[in-house]
C-alpha positions as CSV (number, residue, x, y, z in Angstrom):
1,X,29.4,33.5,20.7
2,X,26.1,32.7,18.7
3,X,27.2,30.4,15.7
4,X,24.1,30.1,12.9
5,X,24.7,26.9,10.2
6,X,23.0,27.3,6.9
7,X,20.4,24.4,6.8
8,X,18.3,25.2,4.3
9,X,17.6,28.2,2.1
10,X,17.0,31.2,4.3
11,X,16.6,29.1,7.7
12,X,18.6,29.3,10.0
13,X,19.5,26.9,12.6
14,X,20.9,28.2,16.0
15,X,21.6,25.9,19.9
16,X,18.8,28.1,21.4
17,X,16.0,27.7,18.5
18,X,16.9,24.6,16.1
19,X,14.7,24.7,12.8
20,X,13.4,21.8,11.7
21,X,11.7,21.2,8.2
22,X,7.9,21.5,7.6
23,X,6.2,18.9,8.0
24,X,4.8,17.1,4.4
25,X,0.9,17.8,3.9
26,X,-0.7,15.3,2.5
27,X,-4.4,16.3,0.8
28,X,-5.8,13.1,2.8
29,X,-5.1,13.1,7.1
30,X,-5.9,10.3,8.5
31,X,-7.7,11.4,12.0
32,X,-6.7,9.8,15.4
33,X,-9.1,9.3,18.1
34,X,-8.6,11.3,21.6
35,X,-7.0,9.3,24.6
36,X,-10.1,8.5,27.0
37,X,-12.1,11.2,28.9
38,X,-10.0,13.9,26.5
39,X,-12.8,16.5,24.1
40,X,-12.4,19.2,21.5
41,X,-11.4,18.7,17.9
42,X,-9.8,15.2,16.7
43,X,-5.7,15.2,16.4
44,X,-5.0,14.7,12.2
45,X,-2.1,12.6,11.5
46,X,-0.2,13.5,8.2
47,X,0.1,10.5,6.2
48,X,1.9,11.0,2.9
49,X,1.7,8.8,-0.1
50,X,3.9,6.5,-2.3
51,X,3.5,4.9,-5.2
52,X,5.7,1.4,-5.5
53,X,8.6,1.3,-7.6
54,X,8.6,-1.8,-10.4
55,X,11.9,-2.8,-10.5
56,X,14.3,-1.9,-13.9
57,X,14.1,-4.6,-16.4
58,X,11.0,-5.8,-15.6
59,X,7.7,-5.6,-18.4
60,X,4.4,-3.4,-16.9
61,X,2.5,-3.1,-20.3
62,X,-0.6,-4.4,-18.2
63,X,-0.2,-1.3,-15.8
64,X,-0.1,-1.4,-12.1
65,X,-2.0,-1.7,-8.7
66,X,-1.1,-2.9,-5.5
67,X,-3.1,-5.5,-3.2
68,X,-2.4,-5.2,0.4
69,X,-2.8,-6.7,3.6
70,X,-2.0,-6.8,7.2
71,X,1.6,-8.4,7.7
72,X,0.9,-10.9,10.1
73,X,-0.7,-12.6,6.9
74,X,1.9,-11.9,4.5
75,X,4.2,-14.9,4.6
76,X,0.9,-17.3,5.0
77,X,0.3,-15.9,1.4
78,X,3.7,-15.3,0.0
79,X,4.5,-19.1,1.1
80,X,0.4,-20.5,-0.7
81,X,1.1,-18.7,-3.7
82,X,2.1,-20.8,-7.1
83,X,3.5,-17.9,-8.8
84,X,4.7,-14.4,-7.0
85,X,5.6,-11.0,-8.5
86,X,6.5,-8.4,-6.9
87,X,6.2,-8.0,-3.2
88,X,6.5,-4.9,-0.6
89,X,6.5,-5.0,2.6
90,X,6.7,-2.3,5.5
91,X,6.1,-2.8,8.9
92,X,2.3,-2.9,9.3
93,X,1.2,-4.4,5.6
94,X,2.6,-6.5,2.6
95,X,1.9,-5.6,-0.9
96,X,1.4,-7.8,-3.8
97,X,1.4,-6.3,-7.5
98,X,-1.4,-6.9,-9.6
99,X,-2.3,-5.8,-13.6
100,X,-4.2,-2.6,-13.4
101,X,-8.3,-3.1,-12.9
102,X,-7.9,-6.7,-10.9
103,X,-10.8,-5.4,-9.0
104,X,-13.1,-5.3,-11.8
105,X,-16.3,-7.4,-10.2
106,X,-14.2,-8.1,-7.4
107,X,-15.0,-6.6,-3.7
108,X,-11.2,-7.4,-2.1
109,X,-12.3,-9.0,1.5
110,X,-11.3,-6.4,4.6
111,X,-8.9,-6.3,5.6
112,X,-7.1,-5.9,2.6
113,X,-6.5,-3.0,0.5
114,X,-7.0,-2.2,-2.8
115,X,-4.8,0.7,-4.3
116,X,-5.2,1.7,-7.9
117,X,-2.0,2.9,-9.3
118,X,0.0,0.9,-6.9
119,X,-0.4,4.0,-4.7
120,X,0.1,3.3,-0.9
121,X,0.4,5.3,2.5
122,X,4.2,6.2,2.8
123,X,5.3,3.9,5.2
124,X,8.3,3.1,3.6
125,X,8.1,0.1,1.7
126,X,10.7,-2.0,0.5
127,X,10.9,-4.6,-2.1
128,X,11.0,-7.9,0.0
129,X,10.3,-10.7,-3.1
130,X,11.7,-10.1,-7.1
131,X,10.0,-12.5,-9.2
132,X,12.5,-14.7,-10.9
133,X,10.9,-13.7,-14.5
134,X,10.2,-10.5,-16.5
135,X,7.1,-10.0,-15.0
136,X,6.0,-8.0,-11.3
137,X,2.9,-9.4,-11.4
138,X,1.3,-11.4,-8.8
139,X,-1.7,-13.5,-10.4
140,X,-4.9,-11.7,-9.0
141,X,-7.0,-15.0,-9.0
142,X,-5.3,-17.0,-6.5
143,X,-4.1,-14.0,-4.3
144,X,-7.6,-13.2,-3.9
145,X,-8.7,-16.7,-3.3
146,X,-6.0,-16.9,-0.7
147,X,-7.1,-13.5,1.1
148,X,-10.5,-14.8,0.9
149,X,-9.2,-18.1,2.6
150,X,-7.1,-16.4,5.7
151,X,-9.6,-13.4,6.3
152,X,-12.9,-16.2,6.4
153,X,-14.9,-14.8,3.9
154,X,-16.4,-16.2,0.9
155,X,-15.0,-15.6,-2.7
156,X,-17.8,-14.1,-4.4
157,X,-17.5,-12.4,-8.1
158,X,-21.1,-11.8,-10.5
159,X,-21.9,-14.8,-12.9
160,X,-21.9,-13.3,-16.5
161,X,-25.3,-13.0,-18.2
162,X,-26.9,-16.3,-19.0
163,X,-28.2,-15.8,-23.2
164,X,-30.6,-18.4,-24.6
165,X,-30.8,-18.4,-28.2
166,X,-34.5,-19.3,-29.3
């Protein structure tokens, strides 16, 4: 006897073909290279997106974005930091929050990642630090100085305009 179970509207699920649900489309596939020696078209990956959650209770009048980088720097810079905000972590990248436009004159050093909108690959994130005050912000300042530090390059933001009054 052939037994069907009701998984999802009008799909049914049966031992000899088992249904599974479609796959999430995300407008943005990330592309992954052929094994060696292998041709023909490129294999897309799906990878969804996320944006981070801000914790209830805390204050986000300054609006959010997300700074991330590669985990095996993420407790080097959650341990340097004076003052932490939120922090995400999954298991390939850490994110820091930041006020929204913190990369105004400021190129972020690779291999760290700037997402506006604290919008970032779905990778499952979870909330690893809550900042002791009202605030899920991470001062952009020093994290950048200290990404700049670990990844070897330079700080470098544009001086303002020098005026002379005559």
């Amino acid at each position: 006897m052939l037994r069907s179970i009701r998984i999802f509207p009008r799909i049914l699920r049966t031992p000899e073909a088992p249904s599974v649900p479609p796959q999430r489309r995300s407008p943005e596939s990330l592309v992954t290279p052929h094994p060696r020696g292998a041709s023909g078209p490129a294999h897309p990956r799906e990878l969804g997106a996320t944006r981070l959650a801000v914790p209830v209770g805390l204050h986000t009048g300054l609006g959010c974005d997300a700074v991330g980088v590669p985990a095996r720097f993420g407790f080097k810079i959650l341990s340097r930091l004076p003052a932490k905000g939120c922090v995400y972590a999954d298991s390939d990248w850490w994110w820091w929050l930041v006020p929204a436009g913190s990369d105004l004159d400021l190129t972020w050093p690779l291999p760290s990642c700037y997402a506006p909108g604290a919008e970032i690959p779905d990778r499952h994130p979870r909330l690893i630090h809550h900042p002791d005050g009202t605030s899920p912000y991470t001062p952009p300042i020093p994290l950048y100085l200290l990404v700049c530090q670990l990844t070897g390059i330079a700080p470098s933001w544009p001086a303002p305009p020098v005026r002379s009054a005559l």
